[in-house]
C-alpha positions in Angstrom: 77.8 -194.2 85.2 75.2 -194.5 88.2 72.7 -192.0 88.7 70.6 -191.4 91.8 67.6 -193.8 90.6 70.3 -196.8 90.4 71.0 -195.9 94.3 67.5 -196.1 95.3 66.2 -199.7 96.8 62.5 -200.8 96.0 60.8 -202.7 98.7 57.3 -204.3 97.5 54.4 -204.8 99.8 55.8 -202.1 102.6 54.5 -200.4 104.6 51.1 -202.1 103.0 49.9 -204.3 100.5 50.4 -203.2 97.2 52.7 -200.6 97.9 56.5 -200.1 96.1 58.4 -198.6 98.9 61.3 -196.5 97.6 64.1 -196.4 100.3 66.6 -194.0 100.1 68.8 -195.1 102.8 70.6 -197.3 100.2 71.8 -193.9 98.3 72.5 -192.4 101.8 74.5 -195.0 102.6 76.7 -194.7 99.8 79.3 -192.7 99.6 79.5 -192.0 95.6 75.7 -192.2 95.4 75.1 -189.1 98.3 77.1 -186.7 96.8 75.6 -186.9 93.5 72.2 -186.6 95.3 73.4 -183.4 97.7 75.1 -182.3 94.1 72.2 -182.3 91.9 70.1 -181.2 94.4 71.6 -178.0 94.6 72.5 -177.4 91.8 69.8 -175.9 90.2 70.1 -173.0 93.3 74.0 -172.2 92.5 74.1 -168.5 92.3 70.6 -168.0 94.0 70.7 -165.8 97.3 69.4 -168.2 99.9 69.6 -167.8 103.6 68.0 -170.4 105.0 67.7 -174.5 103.9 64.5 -175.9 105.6 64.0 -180.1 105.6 61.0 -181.9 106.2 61.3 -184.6 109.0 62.6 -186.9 108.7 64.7 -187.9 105.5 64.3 -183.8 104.6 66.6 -183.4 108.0 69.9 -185.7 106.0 69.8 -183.7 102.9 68.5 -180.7 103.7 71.4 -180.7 107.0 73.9 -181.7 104.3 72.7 -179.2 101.6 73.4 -176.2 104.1 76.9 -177.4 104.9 77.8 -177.5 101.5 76.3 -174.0 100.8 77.2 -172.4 104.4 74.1 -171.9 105.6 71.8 -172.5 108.8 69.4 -175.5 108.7 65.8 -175.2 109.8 63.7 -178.4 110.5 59.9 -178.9 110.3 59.2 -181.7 112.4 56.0 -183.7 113.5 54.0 -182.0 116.3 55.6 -182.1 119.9 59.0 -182.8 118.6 60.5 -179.1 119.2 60.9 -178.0 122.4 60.6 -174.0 121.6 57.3 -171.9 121.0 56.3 -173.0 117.2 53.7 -172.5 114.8 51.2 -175.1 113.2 50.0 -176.2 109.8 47.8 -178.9 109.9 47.4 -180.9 106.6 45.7 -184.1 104.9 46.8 -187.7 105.2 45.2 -190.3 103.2 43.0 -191.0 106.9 43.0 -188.1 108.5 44.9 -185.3 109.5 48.5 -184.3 110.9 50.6 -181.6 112.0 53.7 -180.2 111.4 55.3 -177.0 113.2 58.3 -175.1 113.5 60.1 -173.2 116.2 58.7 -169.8 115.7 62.0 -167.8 115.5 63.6 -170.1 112.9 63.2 -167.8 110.0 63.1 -164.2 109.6 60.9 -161.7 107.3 62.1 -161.5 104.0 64.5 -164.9 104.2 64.8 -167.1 100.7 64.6 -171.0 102.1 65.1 -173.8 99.9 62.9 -176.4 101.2 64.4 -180.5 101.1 62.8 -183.6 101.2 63.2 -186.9 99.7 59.9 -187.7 98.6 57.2 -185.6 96.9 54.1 -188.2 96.9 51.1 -186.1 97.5 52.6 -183.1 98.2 50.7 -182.7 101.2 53.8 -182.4 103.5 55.1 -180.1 101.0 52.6 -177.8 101.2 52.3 -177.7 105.2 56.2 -176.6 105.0 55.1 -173.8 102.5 52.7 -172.5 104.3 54.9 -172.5 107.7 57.5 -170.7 106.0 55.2 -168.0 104.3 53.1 -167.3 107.5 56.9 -166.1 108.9 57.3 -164.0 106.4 60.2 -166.2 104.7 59.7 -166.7 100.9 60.7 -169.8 99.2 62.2 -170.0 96.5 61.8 -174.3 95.4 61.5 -177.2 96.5 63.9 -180.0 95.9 63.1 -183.6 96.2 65.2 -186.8 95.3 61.8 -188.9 94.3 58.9 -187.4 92.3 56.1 -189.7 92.2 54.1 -187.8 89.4 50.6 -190.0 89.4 50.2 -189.3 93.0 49.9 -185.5 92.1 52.3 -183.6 94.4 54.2 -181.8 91.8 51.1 -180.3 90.3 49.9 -179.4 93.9 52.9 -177.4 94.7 53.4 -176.2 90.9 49.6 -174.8 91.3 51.0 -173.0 94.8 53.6 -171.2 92.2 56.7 -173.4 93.7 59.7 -174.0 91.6 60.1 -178.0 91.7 63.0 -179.7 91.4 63.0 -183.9 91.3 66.4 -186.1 90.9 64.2 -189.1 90.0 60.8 -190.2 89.1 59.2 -193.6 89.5 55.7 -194.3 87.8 52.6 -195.4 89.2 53.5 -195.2 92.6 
């Protein structure tokens, strides 16, 4: 039997040099292989009150829509600044050259909310943790993290671990 990893497609040398890209469209493309993913990745929630799924852009937005449709619940994106057309928030946070910005509408979540937050990768965690913060400074509280990669050299998973975060990875791939 297949499991998540076998969906996953390695691409070497992209987006740079050196680098094993791990492209999850190939398990998003697949029928079988997607509904394990959207499976396991909730799984480990069944039975938890949550109101709210958030997703990271942009791969967070696939799973994270298809997560709430299998549990009933609203969808909440965090997208790159200047994407949402509403009043947001901000979080800046660190890229391996600099800095970025992620925000969300400001009305999205409400005091007291759970949110499962989605994404597919946890590399550095540093996206991760902007999401976090977005949520808590609404008030919102959440509950874990689910990722379908867990690169653990990079670090992210003790980043967010060290935050208090329940982490929940499909998938590992070493020395990434």
């Amino acid at each position: 039997m297949k499991t998540v990893q076998d969906y996953i497609r390695t691409i070497p040398n992209f987006p740079h040099e050196g680098i094993m890209f791990r492209d999850v469209t190939t398990l998003f493309s697949d029928p079988r292989g997607f509904r394990i993913a959207i499976d396991q990745l909730l799984h480990p929630y069944a039975g938890q009150p949550i109101d709210k799924v958030v997703g990271l852009e942009a791969r967070g937005f696939i799973l994270g829509g298809a997560i709430a449709h299998q549990l009933s619940l609203g969808f909440v994106p965090i997208r790159k600044k200047g994407k949402l057309p509403g009043k947001t928030i901000e979080q800046d946070y660190t890229l391996e050259y600099g800095t970025a910005t992620m925000e969300v509408h400001d009305d999205a979540l409400q005091p007291g909310e759970k949110v499962l937050l989605v994404d597919d990768l946890l590399a550095t965690g540093g996206t991760a943790e902007a999401g976090i913060k977005l949520i808590e400074r609404m008030g919102a509280e959440v509950i874990g993290c689910a990722f379908v990669i867990d690169l653990p050299d990079i670090g992210g998973r003790k980043k967010l671990e060290g935050l208090g975060m329940n982490v929940h990875a499909l998938c590992q791939f070493e020395g990434d």
